[in-house]
C-alpha positions as CSV (number, residue, x, y, z in Angstrom):
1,X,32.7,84.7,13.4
2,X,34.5,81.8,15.2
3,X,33.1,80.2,17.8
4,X,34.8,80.4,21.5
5,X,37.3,78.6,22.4
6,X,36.3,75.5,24.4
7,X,38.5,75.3,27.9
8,X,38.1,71.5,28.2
9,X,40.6,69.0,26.7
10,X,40.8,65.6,26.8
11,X,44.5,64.2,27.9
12,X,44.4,60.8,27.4
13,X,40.7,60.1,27.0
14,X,39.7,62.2,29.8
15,X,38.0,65.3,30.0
16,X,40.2,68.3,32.1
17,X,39.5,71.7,33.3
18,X,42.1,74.2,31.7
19,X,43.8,76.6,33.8
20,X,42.9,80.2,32.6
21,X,47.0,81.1,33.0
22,X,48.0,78.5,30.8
23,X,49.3,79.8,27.7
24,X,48.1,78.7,24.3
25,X,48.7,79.0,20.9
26,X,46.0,81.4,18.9
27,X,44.7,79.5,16.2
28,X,44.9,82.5,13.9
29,X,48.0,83.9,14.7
30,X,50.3,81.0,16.9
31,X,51.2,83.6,19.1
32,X,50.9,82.9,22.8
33,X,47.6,84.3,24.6
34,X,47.0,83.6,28.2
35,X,44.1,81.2,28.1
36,X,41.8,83.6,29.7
37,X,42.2,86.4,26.9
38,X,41.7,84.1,24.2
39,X,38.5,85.5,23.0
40,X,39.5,88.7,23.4
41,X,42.2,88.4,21.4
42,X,40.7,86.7,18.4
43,X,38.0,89.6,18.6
44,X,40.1,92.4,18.6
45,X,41.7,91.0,15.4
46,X,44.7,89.4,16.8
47,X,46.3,93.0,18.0
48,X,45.8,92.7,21.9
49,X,46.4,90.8,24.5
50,X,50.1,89.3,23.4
51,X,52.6,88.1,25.7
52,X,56.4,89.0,25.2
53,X,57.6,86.0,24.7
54,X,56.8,85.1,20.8
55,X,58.2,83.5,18.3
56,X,60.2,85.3,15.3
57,X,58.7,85.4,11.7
58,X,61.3,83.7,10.4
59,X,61.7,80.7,13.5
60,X,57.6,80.6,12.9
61,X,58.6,80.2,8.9
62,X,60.7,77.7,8.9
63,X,58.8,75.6,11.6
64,X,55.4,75.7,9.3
65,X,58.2,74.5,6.4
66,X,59.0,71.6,8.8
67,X,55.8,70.2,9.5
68,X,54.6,70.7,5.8
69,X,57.4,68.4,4.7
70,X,56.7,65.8,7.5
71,X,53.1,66.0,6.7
72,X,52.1,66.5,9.7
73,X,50.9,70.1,9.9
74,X,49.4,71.0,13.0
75,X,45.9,72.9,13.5
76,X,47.9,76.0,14.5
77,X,49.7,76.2,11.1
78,X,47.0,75.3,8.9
79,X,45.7,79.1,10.3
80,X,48.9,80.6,10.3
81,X,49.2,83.6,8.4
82,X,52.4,85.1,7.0
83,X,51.9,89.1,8.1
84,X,50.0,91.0,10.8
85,X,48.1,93.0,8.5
86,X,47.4,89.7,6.7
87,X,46.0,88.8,9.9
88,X,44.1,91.2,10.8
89,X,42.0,91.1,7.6
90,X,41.4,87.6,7.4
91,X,38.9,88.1,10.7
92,X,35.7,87.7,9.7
93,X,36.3,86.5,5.9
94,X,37.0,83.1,4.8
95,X,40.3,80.9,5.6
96,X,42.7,80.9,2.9
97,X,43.3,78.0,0.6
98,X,46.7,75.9,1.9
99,X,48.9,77.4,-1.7
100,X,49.2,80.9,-0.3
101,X,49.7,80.1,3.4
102,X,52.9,78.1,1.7
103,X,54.3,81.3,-0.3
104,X,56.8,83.4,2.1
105,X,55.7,86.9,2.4
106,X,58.5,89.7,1.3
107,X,58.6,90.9,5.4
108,X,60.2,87.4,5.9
109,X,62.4,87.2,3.0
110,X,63.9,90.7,4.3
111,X,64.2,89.3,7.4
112,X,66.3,86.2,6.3
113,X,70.2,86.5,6.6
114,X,72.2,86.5,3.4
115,X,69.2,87.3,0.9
116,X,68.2,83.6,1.3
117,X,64.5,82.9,0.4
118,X,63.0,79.8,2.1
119,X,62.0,77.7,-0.6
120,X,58.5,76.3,-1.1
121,X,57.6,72.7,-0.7
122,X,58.1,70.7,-3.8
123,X,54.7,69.8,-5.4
124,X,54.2,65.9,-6.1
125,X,54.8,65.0,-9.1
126,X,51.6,64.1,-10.8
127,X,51.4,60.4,-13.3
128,X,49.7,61.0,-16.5
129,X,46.6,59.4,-16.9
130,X,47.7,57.3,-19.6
131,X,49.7,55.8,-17.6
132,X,47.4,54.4,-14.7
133,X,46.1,51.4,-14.4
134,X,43.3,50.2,-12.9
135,X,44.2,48.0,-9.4
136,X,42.0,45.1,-8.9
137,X,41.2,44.7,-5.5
138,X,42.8,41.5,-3.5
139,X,39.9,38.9,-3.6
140,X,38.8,38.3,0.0
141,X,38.8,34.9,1.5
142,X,35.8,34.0,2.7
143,X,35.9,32.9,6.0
144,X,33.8,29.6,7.7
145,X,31.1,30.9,9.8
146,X,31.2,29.3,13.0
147,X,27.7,29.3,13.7
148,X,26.6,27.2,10.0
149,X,29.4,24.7,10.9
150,X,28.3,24.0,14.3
151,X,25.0,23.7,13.1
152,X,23.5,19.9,12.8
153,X,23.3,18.5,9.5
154,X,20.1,18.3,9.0
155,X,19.6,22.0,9.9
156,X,22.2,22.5,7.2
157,X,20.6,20.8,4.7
158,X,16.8,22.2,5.4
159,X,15.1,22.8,2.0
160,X,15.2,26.9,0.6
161,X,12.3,26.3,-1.3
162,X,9.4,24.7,-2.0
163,X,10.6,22.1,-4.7
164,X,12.7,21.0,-2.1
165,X,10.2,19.6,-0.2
166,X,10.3,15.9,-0.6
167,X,7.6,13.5,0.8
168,X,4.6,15.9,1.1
169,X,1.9,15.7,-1.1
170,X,0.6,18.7,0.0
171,X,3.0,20.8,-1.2
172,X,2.9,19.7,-4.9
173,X,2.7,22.0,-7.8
174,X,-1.2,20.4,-7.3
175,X,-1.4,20.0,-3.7
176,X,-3.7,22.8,-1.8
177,X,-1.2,24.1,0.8
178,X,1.1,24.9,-2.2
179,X,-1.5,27.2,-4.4
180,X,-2.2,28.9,-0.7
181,X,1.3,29.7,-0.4
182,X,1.6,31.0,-4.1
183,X,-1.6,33.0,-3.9
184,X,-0.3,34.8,-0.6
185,X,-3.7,33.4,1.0
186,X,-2.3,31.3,4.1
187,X,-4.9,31.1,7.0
188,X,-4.4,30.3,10.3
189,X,-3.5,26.8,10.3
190,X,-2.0,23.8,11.9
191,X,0.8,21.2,11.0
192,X,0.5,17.7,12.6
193,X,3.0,15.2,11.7
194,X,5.6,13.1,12.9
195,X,8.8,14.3,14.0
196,X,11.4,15.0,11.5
197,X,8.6,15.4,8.6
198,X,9.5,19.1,7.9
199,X,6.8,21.2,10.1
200,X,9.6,23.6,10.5
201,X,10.2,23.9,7.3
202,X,7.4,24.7,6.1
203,X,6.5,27.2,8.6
204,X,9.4,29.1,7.2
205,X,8.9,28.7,3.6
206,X,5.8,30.4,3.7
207,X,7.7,33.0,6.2
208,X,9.7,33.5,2.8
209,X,7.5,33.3,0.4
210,X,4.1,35.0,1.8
211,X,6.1,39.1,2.4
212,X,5.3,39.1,6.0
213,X,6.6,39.1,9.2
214,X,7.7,36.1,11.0
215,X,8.3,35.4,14.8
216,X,9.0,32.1,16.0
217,X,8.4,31.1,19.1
218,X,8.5,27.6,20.8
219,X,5.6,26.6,23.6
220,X,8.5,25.5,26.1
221,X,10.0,28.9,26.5
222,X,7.3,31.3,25.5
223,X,4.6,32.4,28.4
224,X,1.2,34.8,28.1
225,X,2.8,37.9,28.6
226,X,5.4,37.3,25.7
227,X,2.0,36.2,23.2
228,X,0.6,39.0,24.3
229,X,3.2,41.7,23.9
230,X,3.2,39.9,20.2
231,X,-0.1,40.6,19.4
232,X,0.5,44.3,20.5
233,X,2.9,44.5,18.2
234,X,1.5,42.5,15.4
235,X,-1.8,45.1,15.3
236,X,0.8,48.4,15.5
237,X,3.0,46.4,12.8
238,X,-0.4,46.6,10.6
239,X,-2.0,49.4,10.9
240,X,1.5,51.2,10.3
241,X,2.7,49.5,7.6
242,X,-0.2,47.0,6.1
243,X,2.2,44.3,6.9
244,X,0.7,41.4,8.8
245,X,2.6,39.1,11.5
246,X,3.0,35.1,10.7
247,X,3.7,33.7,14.1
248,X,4.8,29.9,14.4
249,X,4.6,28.3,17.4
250,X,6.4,24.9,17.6
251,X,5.1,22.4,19.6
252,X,1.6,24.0,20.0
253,X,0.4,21.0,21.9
254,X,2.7,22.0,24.9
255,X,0.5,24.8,25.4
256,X,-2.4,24.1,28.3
257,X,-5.9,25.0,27.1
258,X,-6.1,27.9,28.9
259,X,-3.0,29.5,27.5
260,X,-4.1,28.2,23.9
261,X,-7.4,30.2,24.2
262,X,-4.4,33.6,24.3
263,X,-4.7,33.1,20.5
264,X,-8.2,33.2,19.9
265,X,-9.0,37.0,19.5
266,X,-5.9,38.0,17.4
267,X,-6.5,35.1,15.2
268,X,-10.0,35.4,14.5
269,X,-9.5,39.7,14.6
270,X,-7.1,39.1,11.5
271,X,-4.1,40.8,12.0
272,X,-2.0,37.7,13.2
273,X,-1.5,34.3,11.1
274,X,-1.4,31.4,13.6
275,X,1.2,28.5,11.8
276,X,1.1,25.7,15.2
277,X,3.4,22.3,14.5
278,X,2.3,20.0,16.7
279,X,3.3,15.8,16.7
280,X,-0.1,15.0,18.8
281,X,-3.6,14.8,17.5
282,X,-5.1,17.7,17.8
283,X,-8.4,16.6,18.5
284,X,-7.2,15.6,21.8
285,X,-4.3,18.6,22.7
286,X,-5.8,22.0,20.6
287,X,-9.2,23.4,21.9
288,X,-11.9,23.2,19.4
289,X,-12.2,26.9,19.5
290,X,-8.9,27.2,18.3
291,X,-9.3,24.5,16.0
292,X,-12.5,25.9,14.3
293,X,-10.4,29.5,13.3
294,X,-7.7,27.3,11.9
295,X,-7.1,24.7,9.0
296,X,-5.3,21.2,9.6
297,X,-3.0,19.8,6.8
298,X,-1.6,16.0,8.0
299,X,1.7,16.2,7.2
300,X,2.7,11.8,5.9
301,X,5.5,10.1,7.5
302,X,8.4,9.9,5.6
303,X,9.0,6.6,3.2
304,X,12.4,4.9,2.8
305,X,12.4,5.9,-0.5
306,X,12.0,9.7,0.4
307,X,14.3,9.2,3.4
308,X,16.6,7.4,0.8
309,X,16.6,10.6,-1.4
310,X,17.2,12.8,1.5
311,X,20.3,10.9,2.2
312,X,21.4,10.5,-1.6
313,X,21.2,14.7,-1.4
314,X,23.2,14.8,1.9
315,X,26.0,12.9,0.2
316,X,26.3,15.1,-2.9
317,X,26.1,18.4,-0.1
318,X,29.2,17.1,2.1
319,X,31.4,15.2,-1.3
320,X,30.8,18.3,-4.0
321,X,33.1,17.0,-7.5
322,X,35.7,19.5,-6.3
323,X,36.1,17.9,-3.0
324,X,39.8,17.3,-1.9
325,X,39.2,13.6,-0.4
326,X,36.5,11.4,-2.6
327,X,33.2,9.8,-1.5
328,X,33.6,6.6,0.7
329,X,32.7,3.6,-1.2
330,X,29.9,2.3,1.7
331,X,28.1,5.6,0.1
332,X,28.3,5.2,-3.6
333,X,27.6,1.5,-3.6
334,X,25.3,0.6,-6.5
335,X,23.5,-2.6,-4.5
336,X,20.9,-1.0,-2.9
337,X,20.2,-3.5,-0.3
338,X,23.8,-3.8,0.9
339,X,24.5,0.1,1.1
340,X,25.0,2.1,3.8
341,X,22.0,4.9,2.7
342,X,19.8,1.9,2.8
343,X,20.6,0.9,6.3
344,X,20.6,3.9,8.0
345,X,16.9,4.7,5.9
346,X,15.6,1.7,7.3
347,X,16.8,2.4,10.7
348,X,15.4,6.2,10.6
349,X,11.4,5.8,11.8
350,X,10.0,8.0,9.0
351,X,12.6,10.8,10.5
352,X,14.9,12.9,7.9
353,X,16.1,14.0,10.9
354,X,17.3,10.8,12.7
355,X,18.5,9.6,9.2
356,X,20.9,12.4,8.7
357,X,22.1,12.4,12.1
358,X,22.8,8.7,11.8
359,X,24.7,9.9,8.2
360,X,26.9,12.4,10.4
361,X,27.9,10.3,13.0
362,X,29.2,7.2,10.2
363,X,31.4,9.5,8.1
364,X,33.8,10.0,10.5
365,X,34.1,6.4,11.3
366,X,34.3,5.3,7.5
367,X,37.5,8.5,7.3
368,X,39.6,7.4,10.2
369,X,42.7,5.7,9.8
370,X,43.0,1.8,10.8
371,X,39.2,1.8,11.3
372,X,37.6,-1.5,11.4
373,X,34.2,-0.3,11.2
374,X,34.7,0.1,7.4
375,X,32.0,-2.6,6.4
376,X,27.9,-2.6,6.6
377,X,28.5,-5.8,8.4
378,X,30.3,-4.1,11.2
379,X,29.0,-0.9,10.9
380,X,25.5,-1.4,10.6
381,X,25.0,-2.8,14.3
382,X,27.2,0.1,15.6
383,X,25.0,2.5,14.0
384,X,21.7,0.5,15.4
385,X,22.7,1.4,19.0
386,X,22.2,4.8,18.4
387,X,18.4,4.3,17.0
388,X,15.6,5.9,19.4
389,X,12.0,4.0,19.4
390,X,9.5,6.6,18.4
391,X,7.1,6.2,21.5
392,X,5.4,7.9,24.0
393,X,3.5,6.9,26.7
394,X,1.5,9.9,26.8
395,X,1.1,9.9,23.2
396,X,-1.3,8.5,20.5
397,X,1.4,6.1,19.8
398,X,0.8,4.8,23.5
399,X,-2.8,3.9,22.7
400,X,-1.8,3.0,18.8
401,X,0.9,0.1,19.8
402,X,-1.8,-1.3,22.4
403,X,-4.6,-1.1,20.1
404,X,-2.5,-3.1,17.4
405,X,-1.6,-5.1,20.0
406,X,-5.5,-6.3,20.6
407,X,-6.3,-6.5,17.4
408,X,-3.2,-8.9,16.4
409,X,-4.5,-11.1,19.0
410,X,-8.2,-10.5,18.0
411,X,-7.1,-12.2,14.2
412,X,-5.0,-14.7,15.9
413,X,-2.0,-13.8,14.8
414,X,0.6,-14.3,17.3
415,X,3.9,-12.8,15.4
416,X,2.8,-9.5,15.1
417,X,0.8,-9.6,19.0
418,X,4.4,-10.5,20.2
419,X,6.2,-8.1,17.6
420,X,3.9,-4.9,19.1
421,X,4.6,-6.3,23.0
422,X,8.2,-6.8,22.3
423,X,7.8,-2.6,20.8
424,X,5.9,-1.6,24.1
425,X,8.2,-3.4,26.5
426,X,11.2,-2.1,24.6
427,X,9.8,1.7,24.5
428,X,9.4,1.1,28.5
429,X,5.9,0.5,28.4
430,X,4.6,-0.4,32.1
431,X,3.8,-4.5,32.0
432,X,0.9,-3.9,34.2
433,X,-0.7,-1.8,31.8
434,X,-0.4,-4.9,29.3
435,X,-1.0,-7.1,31.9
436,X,-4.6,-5.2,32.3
437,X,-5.1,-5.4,28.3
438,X,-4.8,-9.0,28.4
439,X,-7.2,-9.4,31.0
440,X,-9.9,-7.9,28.9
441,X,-8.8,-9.4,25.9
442,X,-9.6,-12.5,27.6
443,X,-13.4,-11.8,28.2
444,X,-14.2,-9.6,24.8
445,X,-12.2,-11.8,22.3
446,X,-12.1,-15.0,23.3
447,X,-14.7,-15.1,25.8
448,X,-17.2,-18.1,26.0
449,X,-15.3,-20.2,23.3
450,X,-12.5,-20.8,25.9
451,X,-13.4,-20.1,29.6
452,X,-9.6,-20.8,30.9
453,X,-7.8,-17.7,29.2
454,X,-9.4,-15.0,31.9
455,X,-7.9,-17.1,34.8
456,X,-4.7,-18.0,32.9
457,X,-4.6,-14.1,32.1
458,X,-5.3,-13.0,35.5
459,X,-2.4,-14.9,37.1
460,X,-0.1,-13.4,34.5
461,X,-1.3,-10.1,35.3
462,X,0.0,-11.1,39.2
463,X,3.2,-12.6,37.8
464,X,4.0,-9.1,36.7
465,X,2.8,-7.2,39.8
466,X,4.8,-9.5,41.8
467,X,8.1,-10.8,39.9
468,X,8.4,-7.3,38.0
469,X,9.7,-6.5,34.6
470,X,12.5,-8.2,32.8
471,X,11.5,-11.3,33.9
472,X,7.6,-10.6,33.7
473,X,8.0,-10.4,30.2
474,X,7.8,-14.1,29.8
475,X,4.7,-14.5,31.8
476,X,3.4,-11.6,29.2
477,X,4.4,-13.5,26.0
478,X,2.6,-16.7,27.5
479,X,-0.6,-14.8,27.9
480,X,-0.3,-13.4,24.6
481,X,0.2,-16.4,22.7
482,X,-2.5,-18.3,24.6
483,X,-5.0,-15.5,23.7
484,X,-4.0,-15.7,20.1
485,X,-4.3,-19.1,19.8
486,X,-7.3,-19.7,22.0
487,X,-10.9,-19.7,19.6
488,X,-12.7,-16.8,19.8
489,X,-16.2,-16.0,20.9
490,X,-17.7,-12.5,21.1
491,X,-21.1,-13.6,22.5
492,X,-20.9,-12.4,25.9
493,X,-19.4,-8.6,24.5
494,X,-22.2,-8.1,21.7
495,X,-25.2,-9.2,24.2
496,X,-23.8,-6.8,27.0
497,X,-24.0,-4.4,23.4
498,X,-27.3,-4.9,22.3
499,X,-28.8,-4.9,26.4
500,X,-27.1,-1.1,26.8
501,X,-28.8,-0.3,23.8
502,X,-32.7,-1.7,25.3
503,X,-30.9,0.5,28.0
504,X,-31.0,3.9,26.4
505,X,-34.5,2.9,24.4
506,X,-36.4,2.6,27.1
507,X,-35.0,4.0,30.2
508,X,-38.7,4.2,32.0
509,X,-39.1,0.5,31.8
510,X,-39.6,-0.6,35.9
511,X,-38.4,-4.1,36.9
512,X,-41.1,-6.5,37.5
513,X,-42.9,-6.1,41.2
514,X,-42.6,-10.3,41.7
515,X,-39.0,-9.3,41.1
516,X,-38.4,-6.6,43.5
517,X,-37.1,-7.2,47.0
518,X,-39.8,-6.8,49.9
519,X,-37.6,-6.3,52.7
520,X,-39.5,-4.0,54.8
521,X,-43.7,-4.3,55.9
522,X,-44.3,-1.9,54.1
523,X,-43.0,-2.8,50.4
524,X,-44.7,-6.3,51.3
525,X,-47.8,-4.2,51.7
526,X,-47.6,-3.1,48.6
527,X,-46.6,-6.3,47.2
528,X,-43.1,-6.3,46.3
529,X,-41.6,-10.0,45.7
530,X,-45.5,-11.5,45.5
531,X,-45.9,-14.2,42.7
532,X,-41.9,-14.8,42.4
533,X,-40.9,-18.7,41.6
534,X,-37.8,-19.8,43.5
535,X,-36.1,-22.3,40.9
536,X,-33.9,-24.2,43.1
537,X,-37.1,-25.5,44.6
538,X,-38.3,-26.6,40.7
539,X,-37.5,-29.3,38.8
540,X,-34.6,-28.8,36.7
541,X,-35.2,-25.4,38.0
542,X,-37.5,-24.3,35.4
543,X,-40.3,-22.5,35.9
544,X,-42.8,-20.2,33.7
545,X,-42.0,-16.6,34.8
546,X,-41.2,-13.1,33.6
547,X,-37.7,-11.0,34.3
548,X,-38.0,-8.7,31.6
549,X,-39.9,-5.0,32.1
550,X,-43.2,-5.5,30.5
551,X,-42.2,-3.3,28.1
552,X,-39.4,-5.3,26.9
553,X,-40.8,-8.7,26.7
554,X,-39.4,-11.0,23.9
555,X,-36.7,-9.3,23.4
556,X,-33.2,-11.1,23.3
557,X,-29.7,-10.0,23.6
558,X,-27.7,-12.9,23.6
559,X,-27.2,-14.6,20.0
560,X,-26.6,-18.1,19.6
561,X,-23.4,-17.8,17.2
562,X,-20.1,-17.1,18.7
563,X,-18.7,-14.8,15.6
564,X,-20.1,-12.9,12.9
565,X,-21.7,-13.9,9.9
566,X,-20.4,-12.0,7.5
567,X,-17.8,-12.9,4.6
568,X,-14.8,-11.3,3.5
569,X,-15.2,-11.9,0.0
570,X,-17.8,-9.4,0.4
């Protein structure tokens, strides 16, 4: 049975209300029905509820011709039939196929003046098979994505697999991290390198390699509620599917300790694979209870040479052999020393990143017309200006660059103590903070072989609170050569040693009662300050008496030598 006739219709992608006197077409018979009777009609076989106004046979002939040979025939003539009684016993039984609708019945060729038949549509003629050809479809130009382009190079050029990988040890076809990835066994575990040393990377290779799924998140944008709401969906993800959830989390070290301890219970439940990059220590930023569910692989800094290889692959990626302009010559020289690669790998602080950056930024100015940054000589400094000190002065570099700084002046060796304070002043180091260094130095290196450094020392440190950096840097570099030149003596520092270690031996041992202080009646009473030889009032001021506890007697702290007494041959 047909279904009834809807009385919404949508005039130009709205939705009206039809008016129940409207007339419309049936889609049986395209005879006019009042809107109202249309179900009526159709169920009483197209025989009720006509209008008088109605088309002719023939006028409803020849306009089903008409749209047929416009192809453009209408929903109303596709259910035309040719007779009444055709009509009436096509309710209820299938539609007939479009061939017959198009063959005039005999009541309409009767009806047409002078005997004429309407003619049926002309068929299309058909090609043989034999004579059709396969049609190749146009090849499709492939157009630049916008978002690759705009992408840096170095994201551009980020390894796709493992082999890729240059400078890591780790991730040899020996190295440990490598047969975890291979084996699909990756723990929880945590990258700590340097910046640009491919933590990133990594953390997605395994994403690739290990089946899982991956979510990346950063530490600077990511809160509780979001870690949480991952873990949610990491245990549904495998108890649905077996699938477990690989989440990285860049710059772990951001996270505060309490929001690190988040990641204890998922981690050590199973069902979610902690991967944490961090460029700080993480026996200083990551709790140890995180640390203890996780392994730590060191990733090394970058060489020149691996940096240089980096480069070499950068070049080949932007200047393919089908390239329409060729290589410039700055980047195919053969003289390692004098090439461009080579400068920009020595300026790049173990960073692939800063090196290919530095790459991008001097290819434009080696292509542009009339340029006369076109040589290393003139280039190279250009380039420099764009260089970044790795340093941070809440890093471990902060305490690295100081303690090299110590040390340099410990050997006395005064190039590289003023080589790692020219690196601290230049990274913005506070010169008060060096200042304070200095004043120690002064006491636990060079001590009692030189007793004018700690004043000499301690009126730089007030140079520098009072005149203020640039200029304090001179009253700094005096300091620090006067320190590395000055002799050395470590007597005072490795008695002070050996007393706090009588110190924790015997913390019971009581000073001495002729030593003690009998300020009160009472403490006199009990003797306090009896028996004690004033030595101003001696000879020479020496006298026979005791300081040590009893229990400490004969022991001495201070050694005559000033140094050691080992060799380095040994």
């Amino acid at each position: 049975m047909y279904s009834r006739v809807s009385r919404d219709y949508h005039v130009q992608g709205q939705c009206r209300r039809r008016d129940a006197r409207e007339m419309i077409d049936c889609p049986i018979c395209s005879k006019s029905v009042k809107e109202i009777n249309i179900n009526a009609h159709i169920d009483a076989g197209c025989a009720s509820h006509l209008e008088d106004v109605q088309e002719t046979p023939v006028a409803q002939q020849q306009q089903q011709q008409q749209q047929q040979q416009n192809g453009k025939a209408s929903f109303s003539s596709f259910f035309q039939k040719t007779s009444p009684t055709s009509a009436t016993r096509s309710v209820g039984n299938d539609f007939t196929t479009p061939s017959k609708l198009s063959e005039p019945s005999q009541e309409v060729a009767a009806s047409i003046p002078n005997g004429h038949q309407v003619p049926p549509p002309e068929q299309p003629c058909k090609r043989p098979l034999s004579d059709t050809h396969p049609i190749e479809p146009p090849t499709k130009r492939s157009k630049p994505n916008p978002l690759t382009e705009a992408a840096p190079l170095a994201e551009r050029l980020r390894p796709k697999t493992l082999d890729e990988v240059i400078g890591q040890p780790i991730l040899a076809p020996d190295g440990l991290l490598r047969a975890l990835i291979e084996s699909n066994n990756i723990p929880s575990l945590i990258l700590w390198g340097g910046p640009g040393t491919g933590k990133t990377t990594i953390a997605r290779l395994i994403a690739k390699t290990g089946g899982t799924r991956f979510v990346e998140i950063n530490s600077t944008s990511t809160g509780v509620s979001e870690c949480k709401k991952l873990f949610t969906e990491a245990r549904s993800e495998l108890g649905l599917t077996g699938r477990k959830t690989i989440i990285f989390c860049d710059e772990l070290h951001r996270f505060s300790k309490s929001q690190q301890d988040v990641f204890l219970a998922p981690v050590e439940a199973g069902y979610v694979t902690l991967i944490g990059a961090t460029t700080e220590n993480p026996s200083f930023k990551i709790v140890n209870a995180l640390l203890s569910r996780c392994r730590t692989f060191t990733l090394n800094p970058l060489t020149e040479h691996d940096i240089l290889t980096i480069l070499r692959r950068a070049v080949s990626y932007l200047y393919p052999p089908d390239a329409p302009s060729p290589t410039p010559s700055l980047l195919t020289s053969t003289t390692e020393p004098s090439t461009l690669l080579a400068h920009i790998a020595r300026s790049s602080p173990a960073d692939a990143r800063t090196a290919l950056t530095l790459l991008s930024l001097s290819i434009p100015l080696l292509t542009r017309p009339n340029n006369p940054l076109t040589t290393l000589t003139t280039l190279g400094p250009a380039l420099s200006q764009t260089v970044n000190l790795t340093y941070d002065r809440l890093s471990d570099l902060h305490y690295g660059h100081i303690s090299a700084f110590q040390k340099s002046i410990r050997g006395s060796d005064p190039n590289a103590a003023l080589y790692y304070l020219a690196r601290m002043l230049s990274a913005g180091e506070d010169a008060l903070f060096i200042a304070r260094r200095l004043v120690v130095i002064a006491s636990e290196d060079v001590g009692l072989a030189d007793n004018s450094i700690l004043p000499l020392v301690s009126a730089a440190y007030v140079a520098a609170e009072k005149v203020g950096m640039p200029e304090a840097r001179i009253n700094l570099a005096h300091a620090t050569v006067a320190c590395a030149l000055a002799p050395k003596s470590t007597r005072a520092y490795r008695g002070l040693k050996n007393a706090m270690d009588a110190v924790r031996e015997r913390p019971e041992a009581e000073v001495p009662i002729h030593l003690r202080q009998g300020t009160t009646r009472l403490v006199r009473e009990l003797g306090w300050g009896e028996g004690y030889k004033y030595n101003p009032a001696f000879k020479d001021g020496k006298v026979e008496q005791e300081y040590l506890p009893e229990c400490l007697r004969g022991r001495t702290f201070l050694e005559d030598r000033d140094l050691g007494e080992r060799s380095d041959d040994e």
